[in-house]
C-alpha positions in Angstrom: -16.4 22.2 -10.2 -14.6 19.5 -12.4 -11.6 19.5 -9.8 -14.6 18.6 -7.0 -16.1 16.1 -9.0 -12.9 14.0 -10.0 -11.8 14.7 -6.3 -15.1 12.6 -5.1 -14.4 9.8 -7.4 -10.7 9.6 -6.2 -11.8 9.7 -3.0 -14.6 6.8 -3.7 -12.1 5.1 -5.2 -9.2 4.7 -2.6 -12.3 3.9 -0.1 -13.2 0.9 -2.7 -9.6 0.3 -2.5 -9.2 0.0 1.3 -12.4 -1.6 1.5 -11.4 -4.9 -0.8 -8.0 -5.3 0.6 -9.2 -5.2 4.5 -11.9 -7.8 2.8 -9.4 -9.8 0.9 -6.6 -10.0 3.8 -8.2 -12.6 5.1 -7.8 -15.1 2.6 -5.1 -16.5 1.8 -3.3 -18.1 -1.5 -3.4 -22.0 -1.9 -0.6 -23.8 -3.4 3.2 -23.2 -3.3 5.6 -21.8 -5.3 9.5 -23.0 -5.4 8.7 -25.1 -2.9 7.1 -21.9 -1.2 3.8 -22.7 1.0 2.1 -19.5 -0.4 -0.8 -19.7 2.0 2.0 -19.2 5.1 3.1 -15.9 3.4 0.4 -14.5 1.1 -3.3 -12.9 1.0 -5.1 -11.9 -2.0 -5.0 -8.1 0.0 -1.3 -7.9 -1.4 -2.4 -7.5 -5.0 -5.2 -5.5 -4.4 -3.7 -2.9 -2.1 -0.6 -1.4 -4.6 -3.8 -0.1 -6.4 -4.1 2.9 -3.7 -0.9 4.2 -4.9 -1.7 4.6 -8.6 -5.0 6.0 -7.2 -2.4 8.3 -5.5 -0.4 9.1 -8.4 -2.8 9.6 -10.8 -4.9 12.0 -8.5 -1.0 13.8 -8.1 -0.9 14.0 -11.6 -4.0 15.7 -12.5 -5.0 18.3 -9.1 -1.5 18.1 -7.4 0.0 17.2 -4.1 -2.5 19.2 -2.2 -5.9 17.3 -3.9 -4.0 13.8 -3.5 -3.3 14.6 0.2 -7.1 14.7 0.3 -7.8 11.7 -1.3 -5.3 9.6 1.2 -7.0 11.0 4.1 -10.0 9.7 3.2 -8.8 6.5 2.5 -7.0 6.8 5.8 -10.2 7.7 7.5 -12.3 4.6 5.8 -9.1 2.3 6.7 -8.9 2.9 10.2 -12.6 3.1 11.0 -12.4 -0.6 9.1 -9.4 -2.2 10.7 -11.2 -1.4 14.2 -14.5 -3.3 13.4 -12.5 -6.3 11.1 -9.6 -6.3 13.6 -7.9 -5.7 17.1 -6.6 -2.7 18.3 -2.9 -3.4 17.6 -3.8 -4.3 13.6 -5.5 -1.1 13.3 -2.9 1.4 14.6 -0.2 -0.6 12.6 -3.0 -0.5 9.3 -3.4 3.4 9.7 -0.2 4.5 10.6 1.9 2.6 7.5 -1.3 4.1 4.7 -1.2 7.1 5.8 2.9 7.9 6.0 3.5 5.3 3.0 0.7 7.6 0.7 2.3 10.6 2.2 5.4 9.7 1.2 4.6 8.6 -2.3 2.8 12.0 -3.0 6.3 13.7 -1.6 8.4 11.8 -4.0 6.2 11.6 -7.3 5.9 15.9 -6.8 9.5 15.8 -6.8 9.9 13.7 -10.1 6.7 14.8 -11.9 8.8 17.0 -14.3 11.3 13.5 -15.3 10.0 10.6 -17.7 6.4 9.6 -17.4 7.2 6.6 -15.4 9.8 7.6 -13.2 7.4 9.5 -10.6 5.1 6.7 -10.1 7.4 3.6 -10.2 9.7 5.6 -7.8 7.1 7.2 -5.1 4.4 3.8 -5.4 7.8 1.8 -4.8 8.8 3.8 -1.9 5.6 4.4 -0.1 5.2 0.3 -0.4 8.7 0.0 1.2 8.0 1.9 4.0 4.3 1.3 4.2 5.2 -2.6 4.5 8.0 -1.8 7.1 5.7 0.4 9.5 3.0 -2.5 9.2 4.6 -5.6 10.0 6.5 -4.1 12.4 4.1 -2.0 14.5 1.8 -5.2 14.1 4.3 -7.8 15.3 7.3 -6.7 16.1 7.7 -7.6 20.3 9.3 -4.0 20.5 6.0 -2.6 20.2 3.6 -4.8 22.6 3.3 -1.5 24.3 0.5 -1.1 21.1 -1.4 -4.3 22.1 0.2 -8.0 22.9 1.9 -9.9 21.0 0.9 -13.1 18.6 2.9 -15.8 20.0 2.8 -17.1 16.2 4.0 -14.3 14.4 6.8 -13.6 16.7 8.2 -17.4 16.7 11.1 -18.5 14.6 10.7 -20.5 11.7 12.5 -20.6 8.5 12.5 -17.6 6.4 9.9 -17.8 3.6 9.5 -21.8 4.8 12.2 -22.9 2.9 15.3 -21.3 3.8 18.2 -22.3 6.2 18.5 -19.1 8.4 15.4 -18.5 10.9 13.8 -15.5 12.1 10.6 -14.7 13.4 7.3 -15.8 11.2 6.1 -11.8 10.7 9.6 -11.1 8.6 8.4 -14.1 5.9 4.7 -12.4 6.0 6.6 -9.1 5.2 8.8 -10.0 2.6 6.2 -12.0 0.5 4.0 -9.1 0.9 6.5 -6.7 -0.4 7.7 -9.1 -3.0 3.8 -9.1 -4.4 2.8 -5.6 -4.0 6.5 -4.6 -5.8 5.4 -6.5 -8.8 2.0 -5.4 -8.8 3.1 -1.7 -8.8 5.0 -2.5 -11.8 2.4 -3.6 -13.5 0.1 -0.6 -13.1 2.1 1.4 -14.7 0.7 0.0 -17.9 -2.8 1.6 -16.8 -1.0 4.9 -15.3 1.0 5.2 -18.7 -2.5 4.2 -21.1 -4.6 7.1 -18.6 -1.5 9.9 -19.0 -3.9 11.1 -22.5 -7.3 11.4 -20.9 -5.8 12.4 -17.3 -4.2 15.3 -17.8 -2.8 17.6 -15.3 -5.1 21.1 -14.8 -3.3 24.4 -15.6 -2.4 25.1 -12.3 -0.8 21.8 -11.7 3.3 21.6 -12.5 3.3 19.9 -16.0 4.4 15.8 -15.5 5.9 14.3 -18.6 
């Protein structure tokens, strides 16, 4: 019964999750940083969207892999059903396809390291499921290898200089992708201050692998 219960609010909770960040992607930050136009490389979605992975790791901790898997495929459901009313086609595959692996991996890694230091698990699976989530986005959303998903943006895929400041050029979606990944890296650092203050009232159930 209690595993049900904390599995609905998990689940409400990555929905809540995808639901802000599909919101908040379309706006983007004003000012610039290190000479940095932030609004070229930068939406407020970047900060909000690490916080499916300690959603993730948390629901990992307490009810296991199996649980968590749950929880992601809801969020997956609610994200894909979203980026096809808020966006094109293309967008929505690329949306879908990077939660769902990047969540799958994270729950893959931090089952592997639940046994290690408290902080090792998450920092190393929300780190790695970003990685790979941000690859498979960008990518299957810009990259010209796969217009065969939908056509490409003539803006994304033009050269310009990397971040807007740098000497060496390369197509605009490469700048979006590494200021997103720069952002949702330091968010997921920061959330392990609320994973690590939650480890006392969160704890795993007796059938659950004990994580330190």
């Amino acid at each position: 019964m209690q595993a049900n219960r904390y599995t609905l609010i998990y689940a409400l909770l990555m929905a809540a999750v995808v639901v802000a960040s599909n919101f908040l992607v379309q706006f983007h930050l004003e000012g610039t940083l290190w000479g940095i136009a932030l609004g070229d490389i930068l939406t407020w979605g970047a900060f909000t969207y690490p916080i499916a992975f300690l959603v993730t790791d948390l629901t990992n901790r307490q009810f296991g892999p199996q649980i968590a898997r749950r929880v992601v495929y809801v969020g997956f459901v609610v994200g894909v059903a979203l980026s096809f009313l808020l966006s094109d086609a293309r967008i929505a595959i690329a949306s879908g396809t990077a939660f769902l692996i990047g969540q799958l991996l994270d729950i893959s890694v931090f089952n592997e390291l639940r046994r290690k230091s408290w902080w090792k698990a998450p920092l190393a699976a929300s780190l790695l499921g970003t990685v790979l989530d941000t690859i498979l986005f960008f990518s299957l959303a810009f990259a010209p290898v796969f217009a065969f998903i939908g056509p490409n943006i003539d803006f994304a895929t033009a050269s310009a200089p990397i971040l807007g400041v740098m000497s060496v050029e390369a197509p605009r979606w490469i700048s979006w992708a590494l200021g997103d990944l720069a952002v949702k890296i330091i968010v997921g650092v920061v959330l392990l201050l609320p994973y690590g203050a939650l480890m006392n009232v969160l704890k795993p159930m007796p059938q659950v692998a004990p994580a330190r």
